[in-house]
C-alpha positions in Angstrom: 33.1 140.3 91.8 36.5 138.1 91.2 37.0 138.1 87.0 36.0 134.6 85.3 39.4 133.1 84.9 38.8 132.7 80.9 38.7 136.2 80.7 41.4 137.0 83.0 43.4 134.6 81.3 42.7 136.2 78.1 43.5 139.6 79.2 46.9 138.4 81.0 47.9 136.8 77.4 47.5 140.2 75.6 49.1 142.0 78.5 52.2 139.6 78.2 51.6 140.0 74.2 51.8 144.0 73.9 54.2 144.3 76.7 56.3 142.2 74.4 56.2 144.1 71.3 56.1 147.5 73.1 59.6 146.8 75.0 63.2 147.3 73.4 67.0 146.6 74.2 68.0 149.7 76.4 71.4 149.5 76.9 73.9 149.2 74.1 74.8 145.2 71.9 76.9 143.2 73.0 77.5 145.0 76.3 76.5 142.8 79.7 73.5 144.5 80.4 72.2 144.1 77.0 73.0 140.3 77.7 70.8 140.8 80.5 67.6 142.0 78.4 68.0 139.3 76.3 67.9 136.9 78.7 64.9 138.6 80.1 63.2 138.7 77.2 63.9 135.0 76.3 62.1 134.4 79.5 59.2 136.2 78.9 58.9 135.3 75.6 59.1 131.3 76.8 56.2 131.8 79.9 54.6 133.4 76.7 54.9 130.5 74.9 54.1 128.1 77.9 51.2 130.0 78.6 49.9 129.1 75.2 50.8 125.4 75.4 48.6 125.4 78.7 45.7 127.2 77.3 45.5 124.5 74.6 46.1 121.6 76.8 43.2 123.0 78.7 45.0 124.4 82.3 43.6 127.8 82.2 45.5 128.3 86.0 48.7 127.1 85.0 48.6 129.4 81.8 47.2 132.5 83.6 50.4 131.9 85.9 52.6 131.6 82.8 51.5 134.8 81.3 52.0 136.9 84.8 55.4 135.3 85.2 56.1 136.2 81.9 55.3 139.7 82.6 56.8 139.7 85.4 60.2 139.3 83.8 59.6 142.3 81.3 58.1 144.4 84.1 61.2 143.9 86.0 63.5 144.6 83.2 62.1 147.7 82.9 62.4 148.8 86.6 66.3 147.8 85.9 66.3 150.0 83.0 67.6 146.9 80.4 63.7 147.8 78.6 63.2 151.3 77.3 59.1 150.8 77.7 56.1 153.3 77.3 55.6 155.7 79.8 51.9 156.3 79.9 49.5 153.1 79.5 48.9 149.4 81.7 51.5 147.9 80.1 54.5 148.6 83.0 54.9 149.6 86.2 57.3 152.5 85.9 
């Protein structure tokens, strides 16, 4: 059975959310790849943000799409290795 789309919104949120606070700057300031997270992170953190704005303006799909895009970004930064990320958990891929 397909999840309701207000709780898979929800969940997507919190997965954006955590993956956020759980992420940190590999590589070393001011060097280009740490230009990279931040640019990475910037974009998560603005689908995060978006996301929000959605939710509120009542577009659940254009929100859940926000918050995956938004992961997205931060899952791909840590495949790239500009994240140092958990290892064990849901929040990454790697």
């Amino acid at each position: 059975m397909p999840a309701d789309l207000a709780e898979k919104t929800d969940r997507y949120e919190r997965l954006l959310a955590e993956a956020l606070d759980a992420a940190s700057t590999a590589p070393p300031a001011g060097t280009p790849l740490a230009g990279v997270a931040a640019d990475y992170e910037e974009m998560a953190r603005s689908y995060l943000e978006d996301g929000r704005h959605f939710r509120e303006s009542g577009d659940p799909v254009n929100a859940l799409a926000a918050f995956s895009y938004g992961h997205g970004w931060l899952d791909a930064g840590a495949r790239l290795g500009v994240f140092s990320v958990p290892d064990e958990g849901d929040l990454f891929t790697v």
